[in-house]
C-alpha positions as CSV (number, residue, x, y, z in Angstrom):
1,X,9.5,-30.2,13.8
2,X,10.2,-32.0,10.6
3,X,13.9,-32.9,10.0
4,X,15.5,-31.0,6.9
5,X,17.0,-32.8,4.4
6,X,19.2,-31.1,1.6
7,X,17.7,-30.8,-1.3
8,X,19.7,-32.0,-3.9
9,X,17.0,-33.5,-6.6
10,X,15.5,-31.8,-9.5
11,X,11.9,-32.3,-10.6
12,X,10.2,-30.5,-13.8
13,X,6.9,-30.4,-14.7
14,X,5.0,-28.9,-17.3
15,X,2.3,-26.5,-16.2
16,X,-0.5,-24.4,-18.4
17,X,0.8,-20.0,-18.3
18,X,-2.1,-20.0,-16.6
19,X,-1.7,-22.6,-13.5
20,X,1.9,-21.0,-13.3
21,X,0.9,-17.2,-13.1
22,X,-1.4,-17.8,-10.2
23,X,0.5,-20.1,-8.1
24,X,3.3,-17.6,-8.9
25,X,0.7,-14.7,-7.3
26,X,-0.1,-17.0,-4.5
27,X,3.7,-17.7,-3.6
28,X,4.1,-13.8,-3.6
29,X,1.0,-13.3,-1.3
30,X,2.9,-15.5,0.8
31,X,5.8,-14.0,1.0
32,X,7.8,-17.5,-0.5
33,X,9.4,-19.0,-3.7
34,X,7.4,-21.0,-6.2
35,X,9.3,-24.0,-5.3
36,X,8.5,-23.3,-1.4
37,X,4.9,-23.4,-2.1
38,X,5.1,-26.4,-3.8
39,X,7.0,-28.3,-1.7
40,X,5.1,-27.3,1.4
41,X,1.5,-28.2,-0.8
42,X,3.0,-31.8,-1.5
43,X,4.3,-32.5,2.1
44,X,1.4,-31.4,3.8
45,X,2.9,-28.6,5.6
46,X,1.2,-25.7,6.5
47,X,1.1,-23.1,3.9
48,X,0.4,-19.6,5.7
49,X,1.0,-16.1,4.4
50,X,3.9,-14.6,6.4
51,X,2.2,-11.4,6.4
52,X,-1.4,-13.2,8.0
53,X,1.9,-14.9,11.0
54,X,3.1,-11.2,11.8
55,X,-0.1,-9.6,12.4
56,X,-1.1,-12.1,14.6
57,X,2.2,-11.6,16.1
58,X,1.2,-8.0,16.2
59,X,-1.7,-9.0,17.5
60,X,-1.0,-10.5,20.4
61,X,1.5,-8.2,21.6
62,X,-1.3,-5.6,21.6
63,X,-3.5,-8.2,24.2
64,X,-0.6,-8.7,26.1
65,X,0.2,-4.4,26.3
66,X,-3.7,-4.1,26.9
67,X,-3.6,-6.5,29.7
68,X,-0.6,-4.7,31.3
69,X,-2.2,-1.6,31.0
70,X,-5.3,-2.7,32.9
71,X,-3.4,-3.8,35.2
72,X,-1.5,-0.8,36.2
73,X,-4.6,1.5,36.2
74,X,-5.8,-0.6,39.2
């Protein structure tokens, strides 16, 4: 995992109403800051929607109940 660093540095940027409104939509779908977003986009890291993380969470614990179940029918 990557080592976290404080952030204690500032960086502005001029962006069209446009580019700031959708990028402020996609930070909402998932479920982060702006800033988040961005910094995860420029370092590479994976940029997932939280929501998309808990249902396969949500998933898998259904396999795993499905799997137990089977198991105690035999």
């Amino acid at each position: 995992m990557a080592r976290k660093h404080s952030k204690t540095e500032f960086v502005g940027i001029r962006m069209s109403l446009v580019d700031v409104e959708a990028l402020r939509v996609e930070a909402g779908q998932c479920g982060m800051t702006m800033s988040e977003l961005i910094r995860r986009r420029i370092t590479g890291q994976l940029v997932a929607s939280r929501t998309d993380q808990e249902t396969a969470a949500s998933i898998d614990r259904l396999g795993r109940m499905r799997t137990c179940w089977r198991r105690s029918l035999r």
